[in-house]
N, C-alpha and C positions, 0 to 999 in steps of 0.2 A: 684424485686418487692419492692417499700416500704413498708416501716414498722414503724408506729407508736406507741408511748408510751404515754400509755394514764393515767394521773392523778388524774382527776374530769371527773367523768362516763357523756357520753350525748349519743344521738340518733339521727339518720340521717335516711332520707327517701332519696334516692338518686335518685331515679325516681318514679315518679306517678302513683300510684298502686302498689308497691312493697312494702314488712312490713318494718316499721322499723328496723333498724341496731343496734342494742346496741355495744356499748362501753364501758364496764366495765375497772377497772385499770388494766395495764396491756398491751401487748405487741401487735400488732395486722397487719395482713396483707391488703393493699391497692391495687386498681390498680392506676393507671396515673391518669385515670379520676375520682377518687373516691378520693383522696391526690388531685384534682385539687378543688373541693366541695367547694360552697363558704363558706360552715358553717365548714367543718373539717378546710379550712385553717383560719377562723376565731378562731377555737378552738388551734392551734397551736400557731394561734399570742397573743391570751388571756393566754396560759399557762394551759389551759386546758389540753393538748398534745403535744410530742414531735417529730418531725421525727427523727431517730434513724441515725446516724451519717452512709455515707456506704450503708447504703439501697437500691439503686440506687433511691431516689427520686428527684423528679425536685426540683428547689428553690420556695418558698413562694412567691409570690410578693402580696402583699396589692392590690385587688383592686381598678382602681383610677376613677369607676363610682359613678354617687351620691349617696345619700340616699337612700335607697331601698323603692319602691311605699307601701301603705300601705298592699295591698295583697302579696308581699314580708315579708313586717315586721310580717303579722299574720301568715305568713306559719313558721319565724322563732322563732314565740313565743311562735308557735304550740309544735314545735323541743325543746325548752329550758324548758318550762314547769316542764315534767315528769325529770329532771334534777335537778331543784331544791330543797335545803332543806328543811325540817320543820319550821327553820329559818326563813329562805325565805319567808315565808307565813301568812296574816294575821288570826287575828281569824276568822273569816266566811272561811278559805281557800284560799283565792282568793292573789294570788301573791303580793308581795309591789315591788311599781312601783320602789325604789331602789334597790332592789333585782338583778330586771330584767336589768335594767343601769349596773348595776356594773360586771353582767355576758354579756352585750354585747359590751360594753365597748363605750356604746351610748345613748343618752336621748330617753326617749318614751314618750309619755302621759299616766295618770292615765287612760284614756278611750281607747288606745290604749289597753292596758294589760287588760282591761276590754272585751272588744267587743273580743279580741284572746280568752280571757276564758273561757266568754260565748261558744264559739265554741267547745273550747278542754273539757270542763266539759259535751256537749251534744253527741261529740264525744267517751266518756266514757259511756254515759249511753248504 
């Protein structure tokens, strides 16, 4: 089973309708299709996480479709969100669209992280 070593906490919805997955730092079990995730292996390629040398896991490969459509990008900015730091965040709360760049290792738009927000902040209420 792999095994991941996680360095910077994040959260994964790995199918629709099931809770959130936390992440905290720390050592953690996967299956094939969960280490196959495009956001865990985007978190391993950012240094987010590790796969543990041994674990029986497969190899990473990047990806090589395009850009993800916008209802892609808001489900992952849904995911990154509660991941970010205090930092991270302007005064009203609301994410700095660098913030967000620099944990996904991709340009957004400022209304991109706006319109995910609005979502994720009515989702909390």
């Amino acid at each position: 089973m792999p095994i991941i070593t996680v360095q910077h906490p994040f959260r994964v919805r790995f199918r629709p309708g099931e809770p959130m997955r936390e992440f905290c730092v720390g050592d953690h079990d996967l299956t094939q299709d969960e280490l196959g995730n495009w956001f865990v292996q985007a978190s391993v390629r950012e240094g987010r996480a590790r796969v543990v040398e041994g674990s029986s896991a497969t190899e990473i490969v990047a990806p090589s479709s395009p850009a993800p459509s916008a209802d892609t990008l808001q489900g992952t900015l849904l995911v990154l969100f509660p991941s970010l730091a205090e930092a991270d965040l302007r005064k009203d709360g609301v994410p700095r669209v660098q913030a967000v760049e620099a944990a996904l290792g991709r340009s957004v738009t400022a209304n991109d992280v706006a319109a995910a927000w609005d979502v994720y902040r009515r989702g909390q209420e």
